[in-house]
N, C-alpha and C positions, 0 to 999 in steps of 0.2 A: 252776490247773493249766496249765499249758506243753506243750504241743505242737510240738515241732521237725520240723525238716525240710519247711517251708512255705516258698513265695515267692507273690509279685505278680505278674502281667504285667499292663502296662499296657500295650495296646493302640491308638494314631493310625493311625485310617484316613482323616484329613480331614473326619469330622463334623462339622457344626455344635454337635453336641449334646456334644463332647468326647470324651476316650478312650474306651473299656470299659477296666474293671479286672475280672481275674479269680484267682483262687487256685488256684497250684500244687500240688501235693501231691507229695513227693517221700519219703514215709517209706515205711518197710516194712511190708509184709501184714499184717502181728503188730504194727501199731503202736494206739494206745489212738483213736484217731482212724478208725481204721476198724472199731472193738467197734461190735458191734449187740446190743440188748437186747429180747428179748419184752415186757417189762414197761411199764407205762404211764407211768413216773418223767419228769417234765420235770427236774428236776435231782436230785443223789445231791451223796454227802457223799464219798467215797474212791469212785476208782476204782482198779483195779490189773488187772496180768497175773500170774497163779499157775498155775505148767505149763502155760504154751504156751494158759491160758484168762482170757479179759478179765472180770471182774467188779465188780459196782459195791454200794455199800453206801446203801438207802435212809435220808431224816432219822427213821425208825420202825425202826434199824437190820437193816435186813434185808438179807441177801445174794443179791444178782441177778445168774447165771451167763450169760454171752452166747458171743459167736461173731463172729468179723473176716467183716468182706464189704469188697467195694469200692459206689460211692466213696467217698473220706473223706467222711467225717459233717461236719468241720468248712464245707464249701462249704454244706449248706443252712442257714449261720448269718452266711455272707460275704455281705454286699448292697452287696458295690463299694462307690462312692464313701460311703454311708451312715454307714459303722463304720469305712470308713479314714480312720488317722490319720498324719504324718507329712508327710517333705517327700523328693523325687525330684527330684535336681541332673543333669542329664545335659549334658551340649554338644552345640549342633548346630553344622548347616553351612547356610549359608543363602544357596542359589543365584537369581539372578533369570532364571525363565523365562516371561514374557507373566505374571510378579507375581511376587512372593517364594515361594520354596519352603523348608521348614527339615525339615531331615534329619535324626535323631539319630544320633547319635556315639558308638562304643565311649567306652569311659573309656581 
């Protein structure tokens, strides 16, 4: 399943410990990533929206009728650097002041 309308920030605040990374959430109210379910399910088989309502079909086919809240659901499955994959090319600028400074760069 694909969930659109997400981004990255990756945050340098001069840590030792490296950036934070966090997840944006940019979709709408009614998006499948903000469905909440009563139901006990760790994972389901289909999910879907039918009339403006999110529901999910358990692997014992059963249908479970939910309800959007905020926040998206997908952030308590994002644990930053753990599950990110990929590569972030950016330009900096790299001033020397009492040591090197590097500054990142619009593209």
């Amino acid at each position: 399943m694909t969930h659109e309308n997400h981004s990255i920030d990756v945050v340098f605040s001069g840590s030792i410990y490296g950036p934070e990374v966090f997840l944006r959430c940019d979709a709408d109210d009614d998006a499948l990533c903000h469905a909440v379910y009563r139901c006990h399910c760790k994972e389901w088989d289909e999910e879907e929206v039918i009339a403006g309502v999110p529901r999910h079909k358990s692997w014992d086919d059963v249908t479970h009728v939910g309800h959007f809240e905020d926040p998206c659901k997908l952030d308590d499955w994002f644990l930053g650097n753990d599950n990110l994959e990929g590569v972030i090319n950016r330009p900096v600028k790299v001033e020397w002041v009492d040591g090197y400074d590097f500054i990142l760069e619009d593209k």
